[in-house]
PAFI-210606 format. One record per residue (C-alpha): x, y, z. Coordinates in Angstrom, 1 decimal, padded with zeros to 4 digits. Layout:
<atoms>
east, north, up
X, Y, Z
...
</atoms>
This chain:
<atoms>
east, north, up
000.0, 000.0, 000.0
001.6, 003.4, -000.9
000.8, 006.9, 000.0
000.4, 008.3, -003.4
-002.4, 011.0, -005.2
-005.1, 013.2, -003.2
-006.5, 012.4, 000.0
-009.8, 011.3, -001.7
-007.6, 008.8, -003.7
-006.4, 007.4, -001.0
-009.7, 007.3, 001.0
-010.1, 004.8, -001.8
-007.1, 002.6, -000.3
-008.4, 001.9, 002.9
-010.9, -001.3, 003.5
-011.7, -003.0, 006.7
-009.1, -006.4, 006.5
-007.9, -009.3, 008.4
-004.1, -007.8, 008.0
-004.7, -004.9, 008.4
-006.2, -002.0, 011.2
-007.8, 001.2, 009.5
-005.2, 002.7, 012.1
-002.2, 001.4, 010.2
-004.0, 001.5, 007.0
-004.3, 005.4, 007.6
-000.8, 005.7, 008.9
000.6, 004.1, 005.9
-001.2, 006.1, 003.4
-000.8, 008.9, 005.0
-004.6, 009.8, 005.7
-005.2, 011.4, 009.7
-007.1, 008.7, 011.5
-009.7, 011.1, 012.7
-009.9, 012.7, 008.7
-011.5, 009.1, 007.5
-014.7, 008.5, 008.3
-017.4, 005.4, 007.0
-020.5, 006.6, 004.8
-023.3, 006.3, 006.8
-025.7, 003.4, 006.4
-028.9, 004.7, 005.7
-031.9, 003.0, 006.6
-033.1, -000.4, 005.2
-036.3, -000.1, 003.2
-038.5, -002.3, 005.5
-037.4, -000.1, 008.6
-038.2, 002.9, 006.1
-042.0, 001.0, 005.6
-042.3, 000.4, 009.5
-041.1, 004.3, 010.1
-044.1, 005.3, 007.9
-046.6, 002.9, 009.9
-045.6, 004.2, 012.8
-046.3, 007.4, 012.2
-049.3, 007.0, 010.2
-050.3, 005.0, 014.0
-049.3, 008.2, 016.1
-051.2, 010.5, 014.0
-054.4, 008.3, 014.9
-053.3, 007.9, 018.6
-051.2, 010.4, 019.6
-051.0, 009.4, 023.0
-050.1, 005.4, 022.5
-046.1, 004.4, 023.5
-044.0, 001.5, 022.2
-045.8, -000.9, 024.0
-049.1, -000.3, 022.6
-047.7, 000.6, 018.9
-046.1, -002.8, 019.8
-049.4, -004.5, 020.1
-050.7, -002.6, 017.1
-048.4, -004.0, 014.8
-048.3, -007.4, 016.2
-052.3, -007.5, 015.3
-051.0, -006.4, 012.0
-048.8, -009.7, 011.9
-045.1, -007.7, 012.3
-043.1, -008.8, 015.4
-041.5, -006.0, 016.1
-039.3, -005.7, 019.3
-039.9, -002.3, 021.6
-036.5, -001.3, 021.6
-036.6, -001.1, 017.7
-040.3, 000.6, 017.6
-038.4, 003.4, 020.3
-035.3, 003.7, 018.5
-037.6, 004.5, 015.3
-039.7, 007.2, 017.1
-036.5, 008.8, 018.4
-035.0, 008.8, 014.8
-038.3, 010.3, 013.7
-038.0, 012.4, 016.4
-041.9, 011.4, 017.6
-043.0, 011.9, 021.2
-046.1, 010.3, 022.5
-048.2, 012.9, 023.9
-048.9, 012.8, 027.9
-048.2, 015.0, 030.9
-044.8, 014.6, 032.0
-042.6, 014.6, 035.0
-040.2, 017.4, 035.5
-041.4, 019.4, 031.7
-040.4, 022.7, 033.2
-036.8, 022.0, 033.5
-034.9, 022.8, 030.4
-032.0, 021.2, 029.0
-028.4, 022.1, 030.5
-027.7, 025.2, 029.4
-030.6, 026.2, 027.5
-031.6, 029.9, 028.6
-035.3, 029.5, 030.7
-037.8, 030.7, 029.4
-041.4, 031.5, 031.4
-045.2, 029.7, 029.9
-046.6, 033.6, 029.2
-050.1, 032.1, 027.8
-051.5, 031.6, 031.4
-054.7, 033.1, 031.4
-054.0, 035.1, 028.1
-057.3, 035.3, 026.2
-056.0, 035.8, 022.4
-058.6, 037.5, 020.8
-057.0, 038.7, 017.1
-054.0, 037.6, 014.6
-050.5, 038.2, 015.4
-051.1, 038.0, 019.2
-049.5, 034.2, 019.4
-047.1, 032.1, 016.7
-046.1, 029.2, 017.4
-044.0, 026.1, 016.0
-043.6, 022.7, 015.9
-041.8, 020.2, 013.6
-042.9, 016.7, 012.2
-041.7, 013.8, 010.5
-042.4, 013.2, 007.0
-042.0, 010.0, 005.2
-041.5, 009.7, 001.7
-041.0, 006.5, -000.9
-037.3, 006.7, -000.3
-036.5, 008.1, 002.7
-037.8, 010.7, 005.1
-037.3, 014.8, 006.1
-038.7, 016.9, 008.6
-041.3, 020.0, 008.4
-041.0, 023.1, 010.6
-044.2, 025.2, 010.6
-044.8, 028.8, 012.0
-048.8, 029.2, 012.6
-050.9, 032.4, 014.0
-052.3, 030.7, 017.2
-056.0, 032.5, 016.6
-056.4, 031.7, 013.2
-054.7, 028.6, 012.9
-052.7, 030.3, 009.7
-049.4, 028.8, 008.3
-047.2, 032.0, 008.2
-044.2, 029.9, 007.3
-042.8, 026.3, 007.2
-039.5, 025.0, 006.0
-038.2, 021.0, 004.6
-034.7, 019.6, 006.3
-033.4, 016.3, 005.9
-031.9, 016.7, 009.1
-033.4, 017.4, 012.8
-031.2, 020.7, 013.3
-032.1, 024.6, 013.9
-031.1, 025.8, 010.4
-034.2, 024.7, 009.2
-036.4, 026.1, 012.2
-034.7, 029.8, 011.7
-034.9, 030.0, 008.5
-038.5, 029.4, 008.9
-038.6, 031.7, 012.0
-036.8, 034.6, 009.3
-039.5, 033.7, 006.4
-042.7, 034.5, 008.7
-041.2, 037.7, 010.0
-040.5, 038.8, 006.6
-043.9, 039.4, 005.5
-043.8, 042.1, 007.4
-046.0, 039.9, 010.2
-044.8, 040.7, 014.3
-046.5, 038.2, 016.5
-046.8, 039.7, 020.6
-045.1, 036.3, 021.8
-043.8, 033.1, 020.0
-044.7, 029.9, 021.8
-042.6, 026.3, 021.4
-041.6, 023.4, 023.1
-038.7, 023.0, 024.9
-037.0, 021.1, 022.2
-033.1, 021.7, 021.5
-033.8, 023.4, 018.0
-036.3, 025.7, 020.0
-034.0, 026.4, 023.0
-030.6, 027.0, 020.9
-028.8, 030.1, 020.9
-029.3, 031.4, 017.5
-032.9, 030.4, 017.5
-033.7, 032.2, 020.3
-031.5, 035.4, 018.7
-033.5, 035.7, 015.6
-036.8, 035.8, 017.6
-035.8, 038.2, 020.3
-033.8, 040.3, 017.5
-037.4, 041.7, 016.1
-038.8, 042.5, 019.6
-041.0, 039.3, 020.3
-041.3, 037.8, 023.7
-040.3, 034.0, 023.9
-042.7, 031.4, 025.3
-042.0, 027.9, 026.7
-044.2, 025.2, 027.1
-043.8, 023.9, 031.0
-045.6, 021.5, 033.2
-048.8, 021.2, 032.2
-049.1, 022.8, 029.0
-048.4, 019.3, 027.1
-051.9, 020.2, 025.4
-050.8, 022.8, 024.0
-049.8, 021.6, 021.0
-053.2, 020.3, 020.1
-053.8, 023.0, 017.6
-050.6, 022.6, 015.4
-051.0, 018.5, 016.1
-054.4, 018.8, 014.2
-052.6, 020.9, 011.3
-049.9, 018.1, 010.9
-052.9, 015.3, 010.8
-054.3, 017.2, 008.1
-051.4, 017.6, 005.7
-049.7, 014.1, 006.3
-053.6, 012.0, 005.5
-055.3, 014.9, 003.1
-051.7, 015.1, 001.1
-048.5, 013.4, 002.0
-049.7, 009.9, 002.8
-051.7, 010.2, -000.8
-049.0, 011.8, -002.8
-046.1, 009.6, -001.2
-043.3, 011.6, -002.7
-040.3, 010.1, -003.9
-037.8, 012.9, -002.6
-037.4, 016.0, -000.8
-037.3, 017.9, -004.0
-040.9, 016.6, -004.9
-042.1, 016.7, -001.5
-041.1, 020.4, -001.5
-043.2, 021.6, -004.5
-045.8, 019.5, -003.4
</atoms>
């Protein structure tokens, strides 16, 4: 084995062998151990199929866990284990919806953030936004949608497609429904990591608008925006079934 050509060439050197570590494979071509990584295995299609059922279950019983998705499927004839159905949901980044324990506390570092809907009666549009993201499945693989929706009248002021469960997508969103020249009083969320981040939490407070965080409690909440998601995944993505994100995004 020789250390010759560009380091993509000689990504091209290095195979898993008997002989061989990748360690010493990498030393003797010359490629930094930490530089050479393994693609990614993406998901098989029959966990791609069982993702879809799953969610397609949660949307019609939001508030069933792994066990009773477990029994669901098993009356479908699939014996699936529950440590596969919860490492699914957490890939899909699905939450079964119940009170839970200790909702208030946010995650380590994350700026806190007070519930400011207590008693608020919102009367008019642009009082309340808030967000939520959801998993969408597609015929050969799967993204997530980020909406922004007026509280009041239930409006879709912006929403964004990522193939990835990161913040980008939930800014860029965020940046969208503020440039229509719309201010909302307070924007409301969850106390997820994309909600809580730094830079999310910048481009919100940058335009004057007070952040809101669901706490203990206030798990119903997301009722309204749930209802939206059941809409568009059974009156238009579970029909269309798009191929790609490209597709799924004109769609």
């Amino acid at each position: 084995m020789q250390a010759a050509g560009p380091v993509s060439a000689r990504h091209e050197l290095i195979e898993p062998c008997a002989e061989l570590s990748i360690r010493r494979q990498c030393e003797l071509t010359g490629v930094s151990r930490s530089g050479f990584y393994y693609e990614p295995v993406a998901e098989s299609e029959e966990n791609l199929a069982l993702m879809r059922r799953l969610d397609e279950m949660h949307m019609e019983h939001p508030v069933y866990g792994s066990r009773r998705l477990r029994a669901l499927l098993q009356r479908e004839g699939q014996e699936i284990n529950r440590k596969r159905i919860g490492r699914l949901l957490q890939l899909m980044g699905v939450e079964t919806v119940y009170p839970k324990r200790s909702l208030s506390q946010p995650g380590e570092g994350h700026r806190i953030y007070p519930y400011l809907l207590e008693g608020l009666e919102i009367s008019g549009p642009d009082q309340v936004w808030c967000s939520d993201i959801t998993y969408v499945p597609m015929a050969c693989g799967f993204m997530y949608l980020v909406a922004v929706m007026d509280w009041w009248s239930r409006y879709v002021v912006a929403w964004e497609l990522s193939n990835s469960l990161d913040s980008e997508f939930c800014i860029r969103a965020w940046t969208t429904a503020v440039g229509t020249g719309r201010h909302p009083l307070i924007a409301n969320t969850d106390q997820g990591c994309q909600f809580t981040s730094e830079a999310y939490l910048e481009a919100v407070e940058s335009v004057g608008v007070d952040v809101s965080m669901d706490g203990r409690g206030r798990w119903i909440d997301n009722r309204f925006i749930e209802r939206l998601w059941r809409s568009v995944k059974q009156e238009d993505i579970y029909v269309q079934d798009y191929a790609d994100g490209l597709t799924a995004q004109r769609g």
